[in-house]
C-alpha positions as CSV (number, residue, x, y, z in Angstrom):
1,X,121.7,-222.9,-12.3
2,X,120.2,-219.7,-11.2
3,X,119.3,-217.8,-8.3
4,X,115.5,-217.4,-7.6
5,X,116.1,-213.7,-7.9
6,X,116.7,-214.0,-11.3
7,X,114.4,-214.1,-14.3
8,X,113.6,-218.2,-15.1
9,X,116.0,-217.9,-18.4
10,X,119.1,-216.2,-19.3
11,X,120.6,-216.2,-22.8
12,X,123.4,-214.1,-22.1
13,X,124.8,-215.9,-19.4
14,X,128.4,-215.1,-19.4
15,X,129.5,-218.2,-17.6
16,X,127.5,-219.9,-19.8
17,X,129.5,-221.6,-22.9
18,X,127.6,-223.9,-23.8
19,X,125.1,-222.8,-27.4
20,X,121.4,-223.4,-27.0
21,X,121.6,-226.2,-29.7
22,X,124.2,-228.3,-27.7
23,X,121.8,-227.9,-24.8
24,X,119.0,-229.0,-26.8
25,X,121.4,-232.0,-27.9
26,X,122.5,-232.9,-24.5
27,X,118.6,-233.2,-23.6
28,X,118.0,-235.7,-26.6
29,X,120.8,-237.4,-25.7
30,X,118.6,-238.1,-22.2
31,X,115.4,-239.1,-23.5
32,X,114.5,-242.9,-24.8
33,X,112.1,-243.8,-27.3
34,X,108.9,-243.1,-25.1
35,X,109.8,-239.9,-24.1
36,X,110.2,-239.0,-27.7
37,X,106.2,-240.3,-28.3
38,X,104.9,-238.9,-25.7
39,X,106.9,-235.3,-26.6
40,X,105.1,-235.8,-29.5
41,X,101.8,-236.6,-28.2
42,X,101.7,-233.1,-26.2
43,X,102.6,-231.4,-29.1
44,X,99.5,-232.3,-31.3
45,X,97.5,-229.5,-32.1
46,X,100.7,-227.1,-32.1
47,X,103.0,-228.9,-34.5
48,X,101.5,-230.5,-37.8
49,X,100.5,-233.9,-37.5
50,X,102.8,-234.9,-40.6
51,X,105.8,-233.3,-38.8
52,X,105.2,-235.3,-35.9
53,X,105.0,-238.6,-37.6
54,X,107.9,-238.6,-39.3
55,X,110.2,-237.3,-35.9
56,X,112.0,-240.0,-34.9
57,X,114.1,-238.4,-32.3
58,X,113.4,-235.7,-29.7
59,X,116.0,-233.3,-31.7
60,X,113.2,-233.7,-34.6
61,X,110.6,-232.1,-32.2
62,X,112.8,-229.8,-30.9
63,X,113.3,-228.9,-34.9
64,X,109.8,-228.5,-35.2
65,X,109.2,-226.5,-32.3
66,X,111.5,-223.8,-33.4
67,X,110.5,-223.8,-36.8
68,X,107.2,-222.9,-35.2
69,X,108.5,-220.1,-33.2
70,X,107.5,-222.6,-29.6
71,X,111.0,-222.7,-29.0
72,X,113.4,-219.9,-29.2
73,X,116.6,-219.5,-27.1
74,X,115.0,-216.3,-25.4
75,X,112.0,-218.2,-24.4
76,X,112.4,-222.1,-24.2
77,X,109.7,-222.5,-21.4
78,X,107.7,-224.2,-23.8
79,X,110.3,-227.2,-23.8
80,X,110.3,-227.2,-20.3
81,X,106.5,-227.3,-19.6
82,X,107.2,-230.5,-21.9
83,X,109.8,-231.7,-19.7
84,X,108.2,-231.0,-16.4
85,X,104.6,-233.1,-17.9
86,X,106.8,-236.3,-18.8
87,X,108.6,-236.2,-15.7
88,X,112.1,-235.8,-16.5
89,X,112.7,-232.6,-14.2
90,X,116.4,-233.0,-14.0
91,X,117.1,-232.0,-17.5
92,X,115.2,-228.5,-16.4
93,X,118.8,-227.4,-15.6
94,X,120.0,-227.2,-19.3
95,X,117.2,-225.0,-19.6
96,X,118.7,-222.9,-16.4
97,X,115.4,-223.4,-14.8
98,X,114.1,-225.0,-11.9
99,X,110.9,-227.5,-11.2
100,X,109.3,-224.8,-9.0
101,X,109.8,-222.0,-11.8
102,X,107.9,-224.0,-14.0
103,X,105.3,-225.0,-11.6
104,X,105.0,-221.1,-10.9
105,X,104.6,-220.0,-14.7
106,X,102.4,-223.3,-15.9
107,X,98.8,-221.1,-14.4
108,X,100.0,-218.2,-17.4
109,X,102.3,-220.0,-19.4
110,X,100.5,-223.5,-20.0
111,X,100.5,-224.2,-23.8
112,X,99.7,-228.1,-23.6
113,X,95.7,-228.2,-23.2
114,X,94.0,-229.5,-20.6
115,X,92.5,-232.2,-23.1
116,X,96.0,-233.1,-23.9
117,X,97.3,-233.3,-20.4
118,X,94.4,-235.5,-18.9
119,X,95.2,-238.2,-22.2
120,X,98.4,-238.4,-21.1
121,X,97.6,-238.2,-17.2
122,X,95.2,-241.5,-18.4
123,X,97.9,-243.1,-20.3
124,X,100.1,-243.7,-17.5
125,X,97.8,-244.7,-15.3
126,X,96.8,-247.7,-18.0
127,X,99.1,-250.4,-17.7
128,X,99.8,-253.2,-19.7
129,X,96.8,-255.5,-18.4
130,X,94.2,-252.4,-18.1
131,X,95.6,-252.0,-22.1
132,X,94.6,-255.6,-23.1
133,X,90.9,-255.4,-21.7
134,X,90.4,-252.1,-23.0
135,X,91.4,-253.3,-26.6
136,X,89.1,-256.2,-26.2
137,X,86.2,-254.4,-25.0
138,X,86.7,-252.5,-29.0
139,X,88.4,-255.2,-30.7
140,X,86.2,-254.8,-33.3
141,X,87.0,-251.0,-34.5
142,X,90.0,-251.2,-33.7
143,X,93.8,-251.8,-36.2
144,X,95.3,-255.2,-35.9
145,X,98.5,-253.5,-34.9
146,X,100.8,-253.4,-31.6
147,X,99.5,-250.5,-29.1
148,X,100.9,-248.8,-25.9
149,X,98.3,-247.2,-23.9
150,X,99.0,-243.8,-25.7
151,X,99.1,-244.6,-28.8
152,X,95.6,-246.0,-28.2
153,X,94.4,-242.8,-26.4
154,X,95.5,-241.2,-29.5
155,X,93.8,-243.8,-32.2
156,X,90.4,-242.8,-30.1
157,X,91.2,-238.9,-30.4
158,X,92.0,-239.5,-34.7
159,X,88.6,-241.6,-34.7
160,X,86.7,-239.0,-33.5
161,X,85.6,-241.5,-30.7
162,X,86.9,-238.6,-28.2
163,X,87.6,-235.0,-27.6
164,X,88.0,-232.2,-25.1
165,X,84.2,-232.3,-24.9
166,X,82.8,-235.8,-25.5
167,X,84.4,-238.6,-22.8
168,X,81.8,-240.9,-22.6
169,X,83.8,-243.8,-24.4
170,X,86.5,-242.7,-22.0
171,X,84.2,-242.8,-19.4
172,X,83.1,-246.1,-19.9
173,X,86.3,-247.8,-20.5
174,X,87.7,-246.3,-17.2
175,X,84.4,-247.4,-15.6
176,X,84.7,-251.1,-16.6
177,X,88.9,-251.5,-16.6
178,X,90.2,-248.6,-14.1
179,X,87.6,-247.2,-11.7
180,X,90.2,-245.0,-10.3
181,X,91.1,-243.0,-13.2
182,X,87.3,-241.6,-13.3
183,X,89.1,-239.1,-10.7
184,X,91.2,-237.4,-13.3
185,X,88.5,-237.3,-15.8
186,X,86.2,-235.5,-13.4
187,X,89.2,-233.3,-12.3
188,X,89.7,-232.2,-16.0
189,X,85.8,-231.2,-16.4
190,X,86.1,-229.3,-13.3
191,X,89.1,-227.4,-14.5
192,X,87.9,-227.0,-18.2
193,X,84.6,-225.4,-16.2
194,X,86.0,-222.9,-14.7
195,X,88.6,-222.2,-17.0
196,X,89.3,-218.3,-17.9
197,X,89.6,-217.9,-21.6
198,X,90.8,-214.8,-22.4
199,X,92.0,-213.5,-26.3
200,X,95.2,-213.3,-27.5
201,X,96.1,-209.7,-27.8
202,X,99.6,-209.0,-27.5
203,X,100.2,-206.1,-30.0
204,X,99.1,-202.2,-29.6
205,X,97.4,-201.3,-33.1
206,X,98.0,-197.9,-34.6
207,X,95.6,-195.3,-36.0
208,X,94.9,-196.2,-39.6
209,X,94.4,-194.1,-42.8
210,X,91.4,-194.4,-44.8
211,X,88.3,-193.7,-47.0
212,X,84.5,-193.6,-47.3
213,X,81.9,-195.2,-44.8
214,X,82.0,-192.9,-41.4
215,X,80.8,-194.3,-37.9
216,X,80.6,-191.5,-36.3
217,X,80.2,-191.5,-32.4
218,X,76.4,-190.0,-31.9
219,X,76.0,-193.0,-34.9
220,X,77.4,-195.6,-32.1
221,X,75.8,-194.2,-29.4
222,X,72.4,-194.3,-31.0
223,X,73.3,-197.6,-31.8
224,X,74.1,-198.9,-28.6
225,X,70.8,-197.5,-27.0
226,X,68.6,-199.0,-29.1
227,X,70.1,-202.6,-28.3
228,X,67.6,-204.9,-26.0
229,X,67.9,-203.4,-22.6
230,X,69.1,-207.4,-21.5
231,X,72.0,-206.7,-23.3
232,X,73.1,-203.2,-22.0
233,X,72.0,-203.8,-18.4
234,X,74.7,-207.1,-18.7
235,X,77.7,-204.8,-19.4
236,X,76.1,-201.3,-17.5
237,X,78.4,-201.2,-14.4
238,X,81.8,-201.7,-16.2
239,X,84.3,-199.0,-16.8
240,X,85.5,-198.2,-20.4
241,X,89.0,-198.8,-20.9
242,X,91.2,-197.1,-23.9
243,X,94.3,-198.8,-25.9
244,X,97.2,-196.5,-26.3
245,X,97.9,-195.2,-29.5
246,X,94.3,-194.1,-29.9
247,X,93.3,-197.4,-31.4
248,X,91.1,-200.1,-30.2
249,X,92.4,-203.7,-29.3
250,X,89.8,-206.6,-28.8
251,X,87.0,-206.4,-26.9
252,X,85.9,-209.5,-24.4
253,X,83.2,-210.2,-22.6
254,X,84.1,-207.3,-19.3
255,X,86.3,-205.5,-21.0
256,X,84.1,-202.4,-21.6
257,X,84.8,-199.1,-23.4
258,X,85.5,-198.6,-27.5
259,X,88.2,-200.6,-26.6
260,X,90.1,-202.6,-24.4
261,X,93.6,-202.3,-22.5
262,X,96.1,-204.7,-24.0
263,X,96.8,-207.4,-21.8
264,X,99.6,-208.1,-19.7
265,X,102.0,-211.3,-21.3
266,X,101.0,-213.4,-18.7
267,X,97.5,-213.1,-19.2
268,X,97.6,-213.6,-23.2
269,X,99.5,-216.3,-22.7
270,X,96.8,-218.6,-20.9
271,X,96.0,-221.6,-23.0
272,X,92.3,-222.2,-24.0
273,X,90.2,-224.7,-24.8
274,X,89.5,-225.5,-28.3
275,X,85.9,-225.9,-30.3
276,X,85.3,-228.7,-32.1
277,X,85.7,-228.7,-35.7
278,X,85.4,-232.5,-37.1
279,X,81.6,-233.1,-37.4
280,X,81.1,-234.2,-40.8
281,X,81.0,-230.8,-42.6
282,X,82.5,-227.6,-41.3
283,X,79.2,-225.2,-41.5
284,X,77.4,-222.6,-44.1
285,X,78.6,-219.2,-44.7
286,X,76.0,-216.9,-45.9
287,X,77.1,-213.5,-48.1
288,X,74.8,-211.1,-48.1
289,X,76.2,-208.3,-51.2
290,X,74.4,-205.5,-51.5
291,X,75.1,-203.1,-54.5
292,X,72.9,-201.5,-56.0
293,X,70.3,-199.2,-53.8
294,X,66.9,-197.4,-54.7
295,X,68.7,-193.9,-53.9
296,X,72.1,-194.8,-52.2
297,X,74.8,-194.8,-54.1
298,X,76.4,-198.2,-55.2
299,X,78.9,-199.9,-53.6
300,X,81.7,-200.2,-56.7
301,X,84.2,-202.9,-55.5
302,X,82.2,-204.9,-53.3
303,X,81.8,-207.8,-55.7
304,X,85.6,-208.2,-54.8
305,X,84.9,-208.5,-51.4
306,X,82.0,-211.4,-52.0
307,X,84.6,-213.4,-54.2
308,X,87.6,-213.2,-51.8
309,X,85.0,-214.2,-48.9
310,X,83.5,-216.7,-50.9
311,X,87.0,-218.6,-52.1
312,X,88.5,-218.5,-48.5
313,X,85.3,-219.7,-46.8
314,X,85.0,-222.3,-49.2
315,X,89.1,-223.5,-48.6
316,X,88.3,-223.8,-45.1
317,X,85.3,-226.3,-45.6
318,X,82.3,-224.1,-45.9
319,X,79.2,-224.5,-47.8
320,X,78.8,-220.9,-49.2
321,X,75.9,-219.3,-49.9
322,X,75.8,-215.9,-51.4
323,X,72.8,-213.4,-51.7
324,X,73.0,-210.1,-53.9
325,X,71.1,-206.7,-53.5
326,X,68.4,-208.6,-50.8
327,X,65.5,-206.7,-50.1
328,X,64.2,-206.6,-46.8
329,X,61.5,-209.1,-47.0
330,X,64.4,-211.3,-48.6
331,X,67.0,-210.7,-46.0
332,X,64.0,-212.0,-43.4
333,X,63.5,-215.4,-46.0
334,X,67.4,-215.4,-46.1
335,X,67.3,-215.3,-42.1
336,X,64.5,-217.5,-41.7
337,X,66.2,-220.3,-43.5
338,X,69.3,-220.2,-41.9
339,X,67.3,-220.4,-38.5
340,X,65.7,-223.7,-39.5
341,X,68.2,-224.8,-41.5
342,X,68.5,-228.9,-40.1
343,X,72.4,-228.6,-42.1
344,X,73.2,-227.0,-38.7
345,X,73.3,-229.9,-36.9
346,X,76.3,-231.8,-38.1
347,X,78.2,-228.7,-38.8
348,X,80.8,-227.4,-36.7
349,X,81.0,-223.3,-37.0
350,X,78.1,-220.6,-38.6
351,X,79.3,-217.7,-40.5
352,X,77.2,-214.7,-41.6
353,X,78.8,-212.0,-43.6
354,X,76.8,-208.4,-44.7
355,X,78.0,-206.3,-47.4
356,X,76.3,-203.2,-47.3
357,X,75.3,-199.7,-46.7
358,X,74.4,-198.8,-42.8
359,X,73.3,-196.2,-40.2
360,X,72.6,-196.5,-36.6
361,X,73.5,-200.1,-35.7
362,X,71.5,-201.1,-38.6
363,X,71.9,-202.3,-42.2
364,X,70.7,-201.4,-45.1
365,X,68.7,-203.7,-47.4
366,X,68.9,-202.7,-51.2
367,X,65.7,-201.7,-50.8
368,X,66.8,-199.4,-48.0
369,X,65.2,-200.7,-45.2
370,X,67.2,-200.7,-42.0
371,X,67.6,-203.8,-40.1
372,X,69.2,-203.7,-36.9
373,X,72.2,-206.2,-36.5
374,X,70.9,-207.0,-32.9
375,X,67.8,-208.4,-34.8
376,X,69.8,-210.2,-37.6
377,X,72.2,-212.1,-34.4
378,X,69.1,-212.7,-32.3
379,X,67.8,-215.2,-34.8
380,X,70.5,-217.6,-34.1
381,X,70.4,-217.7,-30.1
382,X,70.7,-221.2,-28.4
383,X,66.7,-220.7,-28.2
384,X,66.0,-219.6,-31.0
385,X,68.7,-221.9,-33.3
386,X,69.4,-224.7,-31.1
387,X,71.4,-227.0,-33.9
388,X,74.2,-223.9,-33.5
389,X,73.7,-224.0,-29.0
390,X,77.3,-224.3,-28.0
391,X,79.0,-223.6,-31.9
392,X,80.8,-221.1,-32.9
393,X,78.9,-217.8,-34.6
394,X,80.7,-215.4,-36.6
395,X,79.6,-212.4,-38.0
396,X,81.3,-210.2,-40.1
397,X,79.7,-206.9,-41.3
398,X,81.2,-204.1,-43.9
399,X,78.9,-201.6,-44.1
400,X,79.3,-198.0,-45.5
401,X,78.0,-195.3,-42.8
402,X,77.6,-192.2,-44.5
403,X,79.3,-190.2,-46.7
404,X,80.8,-187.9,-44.2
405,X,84.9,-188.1,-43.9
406,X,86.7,-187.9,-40.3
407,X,89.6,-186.2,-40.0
408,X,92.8,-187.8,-39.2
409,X,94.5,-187.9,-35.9
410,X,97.7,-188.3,-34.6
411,X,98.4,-191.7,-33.7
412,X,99.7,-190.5,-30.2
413,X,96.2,-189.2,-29.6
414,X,93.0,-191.1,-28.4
415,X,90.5,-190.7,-31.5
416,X,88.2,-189.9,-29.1
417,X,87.4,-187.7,-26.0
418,X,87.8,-190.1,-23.2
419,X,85.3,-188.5,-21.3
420,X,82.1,-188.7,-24.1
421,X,83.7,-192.3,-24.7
422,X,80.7,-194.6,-25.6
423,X,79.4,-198.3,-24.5
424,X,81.0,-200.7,-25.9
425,X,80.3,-202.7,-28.8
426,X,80.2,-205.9,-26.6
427,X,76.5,-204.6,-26.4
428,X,75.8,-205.1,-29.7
429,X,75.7,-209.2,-29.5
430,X,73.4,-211.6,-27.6
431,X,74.5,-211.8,-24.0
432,X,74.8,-215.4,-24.4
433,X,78.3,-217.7,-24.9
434,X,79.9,-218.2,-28.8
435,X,78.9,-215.3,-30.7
436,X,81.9,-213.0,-32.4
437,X,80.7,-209.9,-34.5
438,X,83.6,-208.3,-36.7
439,X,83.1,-204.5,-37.5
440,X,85.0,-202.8,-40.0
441,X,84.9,-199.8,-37.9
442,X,84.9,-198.1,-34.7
443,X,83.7,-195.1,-33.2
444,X,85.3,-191.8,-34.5
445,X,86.9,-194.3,-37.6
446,X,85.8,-194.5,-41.2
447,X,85.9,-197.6,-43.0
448,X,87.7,-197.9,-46.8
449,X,86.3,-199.1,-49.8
450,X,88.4,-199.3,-52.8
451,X,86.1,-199.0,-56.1
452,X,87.7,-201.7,-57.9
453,X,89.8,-204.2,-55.5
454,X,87.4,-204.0,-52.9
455,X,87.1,-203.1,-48.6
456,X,90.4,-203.0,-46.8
457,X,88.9,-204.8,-43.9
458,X,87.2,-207.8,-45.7
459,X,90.7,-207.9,-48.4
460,X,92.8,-208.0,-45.0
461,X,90.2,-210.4,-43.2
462,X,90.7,-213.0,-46.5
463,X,94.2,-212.6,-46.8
464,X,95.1,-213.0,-42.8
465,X,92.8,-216.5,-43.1
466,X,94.9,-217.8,-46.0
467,X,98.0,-216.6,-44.1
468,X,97.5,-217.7,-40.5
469,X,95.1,-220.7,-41.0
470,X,98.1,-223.1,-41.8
471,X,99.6,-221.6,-39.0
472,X,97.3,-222.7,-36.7
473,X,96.4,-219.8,-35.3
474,X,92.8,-219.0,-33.9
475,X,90.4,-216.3,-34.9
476,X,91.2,-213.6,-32.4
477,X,94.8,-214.3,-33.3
478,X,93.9,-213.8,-36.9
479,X,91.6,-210.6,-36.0
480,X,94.4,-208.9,-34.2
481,X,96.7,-209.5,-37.2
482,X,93.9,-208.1,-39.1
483,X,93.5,-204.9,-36.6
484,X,97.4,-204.3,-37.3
485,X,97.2,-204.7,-40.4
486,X,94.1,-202.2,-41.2
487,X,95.8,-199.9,-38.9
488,X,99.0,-199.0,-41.4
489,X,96.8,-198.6,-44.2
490,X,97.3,-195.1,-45.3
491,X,95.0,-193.1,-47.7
492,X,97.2,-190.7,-50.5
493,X,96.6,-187.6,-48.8
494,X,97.1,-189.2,-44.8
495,X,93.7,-187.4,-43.8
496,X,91.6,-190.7,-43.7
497,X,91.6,-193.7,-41.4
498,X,90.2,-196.9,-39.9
499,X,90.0,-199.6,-37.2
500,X,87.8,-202.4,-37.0
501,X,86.7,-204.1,-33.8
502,X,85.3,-207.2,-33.1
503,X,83.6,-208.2,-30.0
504,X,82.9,-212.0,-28.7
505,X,81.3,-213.8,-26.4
506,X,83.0,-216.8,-27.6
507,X,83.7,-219.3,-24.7
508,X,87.2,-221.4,-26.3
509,X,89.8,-221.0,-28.9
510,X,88.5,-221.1,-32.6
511,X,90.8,-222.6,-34.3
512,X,89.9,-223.8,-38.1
513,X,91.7,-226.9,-39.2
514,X,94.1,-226.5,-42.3
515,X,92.7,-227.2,-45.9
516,X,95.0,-229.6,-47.4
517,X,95.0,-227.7,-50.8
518,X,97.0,-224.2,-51.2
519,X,94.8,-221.4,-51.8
520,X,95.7,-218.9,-54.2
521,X,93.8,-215.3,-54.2
């Protein structure tokens, strides 16, 4: 055991001589058969389910965990979160940690949800008699099979009968069996309330080499003034912040500037809720692919970016709709129909993606009329959509700003002029919860468009999806892979680069479930 001076873990112990496996092995050796469940009811959501189910010991989990990169022999906090929850403290030592270590690290650390940890809060509170009138009261939709009081939680949770944002079944149950237990439910909704969700970014991207489609920073600027002054007056007395490197990280809801500081470990680490994504479809995804123009040039290559957009959207469950060279009048039909669209209502996420030529926070319709973006998102407010109040809205824009190329700059320089820096792009969407625009560019940044195999940004975008979807990471997870990625991209003469950016009000973790079918691209 440790000193509290020390940090909570130390793999390099010298007086340590036991390996991290045979500590691992001494802790199964210490856990029964309901310690194993319920190690594998907190890890729902963070392992795959078809792992889980076939674990029959805790070394199983503790398989699964590192084969997931949870556990690691430099960090095995996650093991002892688990530990700490199903009350077996003492075995904290193998981990050379103590009960009030965890307790200190579990406000920046926590990966278990809150959902999670009041089902299994609830599950010990239900004994064996509160178990039998609770399976009577649903006899009737329930398996003819033996149940402890967790594996009915969960049976409810696989149903659909419950999740981190519909307890009324709970609710009832607890009212009729187990008054008491109404406590932790209303403890959880307080905490889930005032819970700070805050993105994922733990990597510093890099300046990034590229081609075509400029934004420059009097085009962003122009931009961001003509935005509804609601929006700008929400965000006017922040400070702009700049990422190192010259590049910009992603930007959340306070975290002003063309881009935002990258936050400390501690902070990234905070666990977030989750939205829900098992209504009976998962949503539409609209394309909008504009080509051809009455006097701009075409956009050669961007029927690879509608294909790769359409195939991925389509793996993870979308209804796809795509839309090629829309005129203005059209784009307004196109918006129109989405806005009233009563498919909404049993889907779980909107996504609305613009292919296109643009200038001053607007788009171009092939018909070359622009149409601001502010105008495009504000059609799918709570108010104004209210089938999508409380879903997720993602829109994700590729659009060609000029013909003008920006200079390089060297990636230990800020790209731009700290001092001129502009507002940032958190402007651009409605002031209101679950909105998440994607720009393939940032201020100062041009965006590349490869003639034949299509945008780097929208390619990357696709590829990241099919790559960190069955991973079960969430969007801004995926988005900062996609910002890293973007940023190594190099043109053949280094002169040219990119960043994209996106911006969020998004209010939980988007995370999309896995398609059971591969995807090949």
């Amino acid at each position: 055991m440790k000193s509290q001076g020390q940090h909570w873990y130390s793999s390099s112990d010298k007086n340590c001589k036991v390996s991290f496996r045979e500590k691992l092995l001494i802790i199964d050796s210490n856990l029964g058969v309901q310690d194993v469940e319920n190690l594998k009811f907190l890890c729902i959501g963070l392992v795959p389910n078809k792992k889980l189910e076939k674990s029959s010991s805790a070394s199983d989990v503790f398989e699964h965990l590192l084969a997931e990169d949870l556990l690691s022999e430099e960090d095995p906090f996650f093991l002892a979160e688990l530990l700490y929850i199903i009350r077996q403290k003492k075995l904290l030592q193998h981990l050379n940690c103590t009960k009030e270590e965890v307790e200190r690290l579990l406000p920046t650390r926590q990966r278990v949800s809150l959902f999670r940890n009041l089902l299994y809060e609830l599950s010990e509170g239900i004994d064996s008699e509160n178990l039998k009138d609770m399976i009577f009261l649903l006899k009737d939709s329930l398996p003819k099979t033996e149940m402890t009081s967790l594996s009915f939680l969960a049976f409810l949770e696989k149903q659909g009968k419950i999740d981190e944002d519909n307890l009324t079944c709970l609710e009832d149950l607890c009212k009729t069996v187990v008054p008491k237990l109404l406590r932790n439910i209303e403890k959880y909704k307080r905490e889930k309330a005032i819970q700070i969700v805050t993105p994922p970014v733990d990597k510093e991207a890099e300046s990034y080499q590229g081609e075509e489609e400029l934004v420059s920073q009097t085009d962003v600027k122009t931009f961001l003034e003509a935005l509804p002054e609601s929006w700008q007056n929400k965000h006017a007395g922040s400070n702009g912040n700049r990422a190192t490197n010259g590049a910009p990280s992603l930007v959340s809801r306070g975290m002003q500037g063309a881009s935002a500081n990258t936050l400390n470990s501690e902070t990234s680490t905070k666990r977030a809720a989750v939205y829900r994504m098992n209504r009976n479809h998962r949503g539409l995804c609209v394309i909008v692919n504009n080509h051809s123009f009455t006097s701009l040039k075409d956009r050669q290559g961007t029927h690879k970016d509608a294909e790769i957009l359409s195939h991925v959207f389509q793996w993870l469950g979308f209804t796809v709709h795509i839309h090629n060279n829309v005129t203005k009048v059209e784009m307004e039909m196109v918006l129109q129909k989405q806005k009233c669209n009563p498919a909404h209502a049993d889907g779980d996420c909107f996504v609305f993606c613009i292919l296109t030529h643009g200038r001053f926070g607007a788009v171009y319709s092939s018909d070359e009329a622009l149409i601001p973006i502010r105008e495009i998102m504000s059609h799918f407010t709570a108010l104004q959509c209210p089938r999508l109040a409380e879903k997720p809205k993602l829109f994700f824009i590729q659009a060609c700003q000029g013909e003008e190329i920006q200079p390089s700059v060297s990636i230990e320089a800020d790209a731009l002029n700290p001092e001129q820096a502009p507002t940032s792009l958190q402007d651009s969407i409605p002031a209101e919860a679950d909105f998440l625009l994607g720009l393939a560019t940032v201020p100062g940044y041009v965006s590349f468009r490869h003639v034949e195999e299509g945008s780097w940004y929208i390619q990357s975008l696709c590829n990241h999806l099919k790559k960190l979807v069955p991973r079960h990471e969430d969007i801004l997870s995926i988005l900062t892979a996609v910002n890293d990625d973007v940023s190594r991209r190099v043109d053949k003469q280094g002169t040219k680069k990119q960043m994209p950016q996106p911006a969020f009000t998004l209010r939980k973790k988007l995370v999309f479930p896995v398609p059971l079918d591969a995807l090949s691209l």
